[in-house]
Structure formats: structure tokens, C-alpha cells
C-alpha positions, 0 to 999 in steps of 0.5 A: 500500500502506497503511502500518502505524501504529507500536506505541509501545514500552513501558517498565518503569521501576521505583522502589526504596529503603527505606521512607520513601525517598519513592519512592512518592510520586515515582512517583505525582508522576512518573506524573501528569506524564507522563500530563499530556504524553501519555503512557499510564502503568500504575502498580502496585506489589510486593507488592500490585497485583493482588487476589491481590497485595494478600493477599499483602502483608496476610501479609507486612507482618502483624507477628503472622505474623512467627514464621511466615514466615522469609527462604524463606517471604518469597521464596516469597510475593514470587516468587508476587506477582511472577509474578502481577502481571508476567503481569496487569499488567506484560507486557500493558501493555508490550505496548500500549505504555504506561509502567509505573512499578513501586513495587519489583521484584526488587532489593527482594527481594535487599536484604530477603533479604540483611538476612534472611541468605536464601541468594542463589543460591534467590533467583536461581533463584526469581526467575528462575521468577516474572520469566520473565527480564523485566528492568526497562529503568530502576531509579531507587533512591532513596538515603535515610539509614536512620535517616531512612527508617526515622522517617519510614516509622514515622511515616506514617499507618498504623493499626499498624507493619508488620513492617519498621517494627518491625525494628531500625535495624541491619536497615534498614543492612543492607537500604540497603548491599544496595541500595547494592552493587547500584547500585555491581554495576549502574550502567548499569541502576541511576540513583542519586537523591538522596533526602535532597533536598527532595521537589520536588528528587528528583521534578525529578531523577527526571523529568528523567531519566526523560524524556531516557531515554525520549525517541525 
């Protein structure tokens, strides 16, 4: 009797932070190493990362929208990116194996709620709805200094400032001290990264866990 080859396992690791927290850039530097090693890695990002995804986040982001869309309107349009970018992208490369490495998830939603003053019990709700009760496996949660973060998401090469960039620093305190309860709820799930390290420094110690975490 001939024996059936193993389906790899896949993993759903997800990169979180304020803007200007490096985790984007980590994730693309994490995401080549691993594909170097032999890994077969999907990356994506929310919002954005499907066509219908990337609408989505042109109308959040757009700072002339902003008057229009409130803490539940935002809630509304994230939950949508998510369910459409976890059913296209996320679960069927799960289900094939691959490492999918996933620029924010559902703690960006509560941080950014938080900061908007948006009702929490909605937003479990909602999310619920749009996750279908999928869990990341692993949460890197890149800790950066507000005031850092924010100049240097202000900074980046971008024809305008989104929305968020236009937002007080006292909003971005607000959104980091979400972020930073949430690793303190959650320290199992939740891997801190120092990310006011050189950004050689913060990749090392992402992959360095990242590989001991995935290892068989």
C-alpha cells in the first residue's frame, strides 16, 4: 500500500504596529528569506490585497472622505476587506500549505477603533462575521515610539498624507497603548519586537523567531 505524501501545514503569521513601525518592510525582508530556504510564502496585506481590497483602502486612507466615514463606517469597510481577502487569499493558501505573512489583521482594527472611541463589543461581533473565527497562529507587533512612527510614516514617499498621517500625535498614543494592552491581554499569541532597533536588528529578531516557531 502506497503511502500518502504529507500536506505541509500552513501558517498565518501576521505583522502589526503603527505606521512607520517598519513592519512592512520586515515582512517583505522576512518573506524573501524564507522563500530563499524553501519555503512557499503568500504575502498580502489589510486593507488592500485583493482588487476589491485595494478600493477599499483608496476610501479609507482618502483624507477628503474623512467627514464621511466615522469609527462604524471604518469597521464596516475593514470587516468587508477582511472577509474578502481571508476567503481569496488567506484560507486557500493555508490550505496548500504555504506561509502567509499578513501586513495587519484584526488587532489593527481594535487599536484604530479604540483611538476612534468605536464601541468594542460591534467590533467583536463584526469581526467575528468577516474572520469566520480564523485566528492568526503568530502576531509579531512591532513596538515603535509614536512620535517616531508617526515622522517617519509622514515622511515616506507618498504623493499626499493619508488620513492617519494627518491625525494628531495624541491619536497615534492612543492607537500604540491599544496595541500595547493587547500584547500585555495576549502574550502567548502576541511576540513583542523591538522596533526602535536598527532595521537589520528587528528583521534578525523577527526571523529568528519566526523560524524556531515554525520549525517541525
Amino acid at each position: 500500500m502506497t503511502s500518502q505524501p504529507v500536506q505541509p501545514k500552513g501558517f498565518f503569521i501576521v505583522f502589526e504596529g503603527i505606521g512607520g513601525s517598519g513592519k512592512s518592510s520586515t515582512l517583505q525582508a522576512v518573506a524573501s528569506v524564507l522563500t530563499e530556504r524553501g519555503y512557499t510564502v503568500t504575502t498580502t496585506r489589510q486593507p488592500g490585497g485583493t482588487p476589491v481590497g485595494t478600493k477599499i483602502r483608496e476610501i479609507v486612507l482618502d483624507p477628503a472622505l474623512k467627514p464621511d466615514i466615522d469609527a462604524n463606517a471604518q469597521l464596516f469597510l475593514y470587516a468587508a476587506d477582511r472577509y474578502i481577502n481571508i476567503e481569496r487569499i488567506i484560507r486557500p493558501a493555508l490550505a496548500a500549505g504555504h506561509i502567509v505573512l499578513c501586513d495587519r489583521y484584526d488587532h489593527s482594527t481594535r487599536a484604530y477603533q479604540s483611538a476612534s472611541n468605536g464601541d468594542p463589543a460591534k467590533l467583536e461581533t463584526i469581526n467575528h462575521l468577516a474572520t469566520g473565527g480564523l485566528t492568526p497562529d503568530r502576531t509579531y507587533w512591532f513596538d515603535a515610539e509614536p512620535e517616531a512612527g508617526r515622522q517617519r510614516s509622514r515622511q515616506a514617499n507618498r504623493p499626499e498624507l493619508d488620513r492617519f498621517d494627518q491625525e494628531e500625535l495624541d491619536f497615534w498614543r492612543r492607537v500604540q497603548a491599544s496595541y500595547a494592552q493587547q500584547a500585555h491581554d495576549h502574550p502567548d499569541q502576541i511576540k513583542r519586537i523591538d522596533a526602535n532597533q536598527p532595521f537589520n536588528a528587528v528583521v534578525l529578531q523577527t526571523l529568528t523567531d519566526l523560524l524556531q516557531f515554525i520549525k517541525p
